[in-house]
Structures are given as C-alpha cells and as structure tokens.
C-alpha positions as CSV (number, residue, x, y, z in Angstrom):
1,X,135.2,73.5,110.0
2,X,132.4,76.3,109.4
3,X,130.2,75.7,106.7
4,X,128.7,79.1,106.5
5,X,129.2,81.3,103.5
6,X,128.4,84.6,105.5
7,X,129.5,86.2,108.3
8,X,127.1,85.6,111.7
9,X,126.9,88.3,114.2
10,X,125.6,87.5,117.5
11,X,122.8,90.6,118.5
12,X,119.4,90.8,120.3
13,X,117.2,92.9,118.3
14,X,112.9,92.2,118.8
15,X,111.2,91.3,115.6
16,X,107.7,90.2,114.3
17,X,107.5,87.1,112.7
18,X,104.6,85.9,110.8
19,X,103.7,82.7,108.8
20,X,101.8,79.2,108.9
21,X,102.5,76.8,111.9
22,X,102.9,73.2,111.4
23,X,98.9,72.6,111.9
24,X,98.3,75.3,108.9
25,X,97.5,78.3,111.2
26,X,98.3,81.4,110.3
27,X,100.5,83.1,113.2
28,X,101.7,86.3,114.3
29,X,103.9,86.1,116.9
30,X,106.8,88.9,118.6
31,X,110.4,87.3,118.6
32,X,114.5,87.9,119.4
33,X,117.0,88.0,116.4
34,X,119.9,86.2,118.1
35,X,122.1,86.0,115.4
36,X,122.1,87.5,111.6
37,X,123.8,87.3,108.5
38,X,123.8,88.7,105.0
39,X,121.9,84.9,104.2
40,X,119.9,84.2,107.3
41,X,118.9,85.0,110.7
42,X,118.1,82.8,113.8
43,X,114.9,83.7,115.9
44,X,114.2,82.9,119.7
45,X,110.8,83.0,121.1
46,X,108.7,81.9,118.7
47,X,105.9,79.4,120.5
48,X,104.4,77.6,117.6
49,X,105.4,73.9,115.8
50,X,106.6,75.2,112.7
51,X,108.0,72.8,109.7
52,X,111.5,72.9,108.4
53,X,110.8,74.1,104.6
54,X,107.7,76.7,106.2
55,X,107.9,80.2,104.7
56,X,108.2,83.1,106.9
57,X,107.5,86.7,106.8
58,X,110.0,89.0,109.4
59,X,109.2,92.6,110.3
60,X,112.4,94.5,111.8
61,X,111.5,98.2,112.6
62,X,110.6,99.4,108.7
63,X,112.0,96.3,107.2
64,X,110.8,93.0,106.5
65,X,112.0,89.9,104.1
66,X,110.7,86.5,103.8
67,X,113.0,83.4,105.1
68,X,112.5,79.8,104.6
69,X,113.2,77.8,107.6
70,X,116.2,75.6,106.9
71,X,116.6,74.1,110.9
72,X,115.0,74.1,114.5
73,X,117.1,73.2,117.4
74,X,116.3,71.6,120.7
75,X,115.6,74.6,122.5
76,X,113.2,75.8,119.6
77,X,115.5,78.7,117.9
78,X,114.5,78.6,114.0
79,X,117.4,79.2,111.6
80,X,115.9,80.6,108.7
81,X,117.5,81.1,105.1
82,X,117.1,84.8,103.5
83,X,115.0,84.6,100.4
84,X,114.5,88.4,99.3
85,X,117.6,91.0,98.7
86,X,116.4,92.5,102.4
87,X,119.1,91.7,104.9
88,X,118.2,94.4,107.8
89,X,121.3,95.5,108.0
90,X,123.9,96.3,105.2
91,X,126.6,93.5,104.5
92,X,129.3,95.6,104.7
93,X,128.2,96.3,108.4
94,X,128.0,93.0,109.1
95,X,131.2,91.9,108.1
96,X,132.7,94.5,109.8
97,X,130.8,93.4,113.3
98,X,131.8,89.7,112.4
99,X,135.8,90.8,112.0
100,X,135.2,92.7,115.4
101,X,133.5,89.8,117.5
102,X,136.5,87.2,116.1
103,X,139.3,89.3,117.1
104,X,138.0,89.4,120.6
C-alpha cells in the first residue's frame, strides 16, 4: 500500500541544492530532481553526508523552496519534505503527469 499523500512524477530536471552537511559545512552543490511532488522532491547527485532532519535550500531555474530531509537511501538519493508553498511546478500539473504515467 502507498503511503504518499501526493502524487510523484518521475522527471530529470538539474537543480542547485544548498545547505549544511553532516560535519556542519556549508555546501553548494549542482544536483538531478528524479522525482517531485506537490510535498517533496527526491535529489540524485548530491556528494556530501547530510543528516536526516538537515534543512535544505533548492534553486530550480527562478524558483527555490526549502526542504527538510525526511530519508537517504543506499545509493545516496535524499528525499526531502516541502516546507514553503513553492512546489516548482503547479499541482494541478502534477497530478495530471501522475494520472498520465499510471495509465501507462
């Protein structure tokens, strides 16, 4: 059973991602969006320990929110949890790209 409350689309869109690592270091680093939804996002790439709980800053083209990293997974993806109204895209979009992507 899926726990999610939001639709996930699957994409591949570069980001910036910026922060503290898990040594207390600020970071910049550039990153993948993998997957995104009106509550979170999941980024690949980013080469630094970070800490489950860590605030994050992302920076998609013009837009940028702050996440708080709620998991990490073997391979190092970070799922992050949205915590400003800024989702990058518009929630009706992706719903409609989350219908789209079942029916296949």
């Amino acid at each position: 059973m899926d726990r999610r409350h939001n639709a996930r689309v699957s994409v591949q869109l570069p980001a910036q991602v910026w922060g503290m690592n898990a040594s207390g270091q600020a970071f910049t680093d550039s990153t993948l969006v993998v997957s995104m939804s009106a509550g979170g996002i999941v980024l690949r790439g980013v080469h630094r320990r970070i800490r489950i709980g860590e605030l994050l800053h992302v920076r998609m083209e013009n837009s940028c929110a702050e996440f708080r990293v709620t998991w990490i997974s073997d391979s190092g993806d970070l799922g992050l949890q949205n915590l400003t109204a800024e989702t990058f895209l518009p929630k009706a979009v992706l719903l409609h790209c989350a219908q789209a992507a079942a029916a296949c």
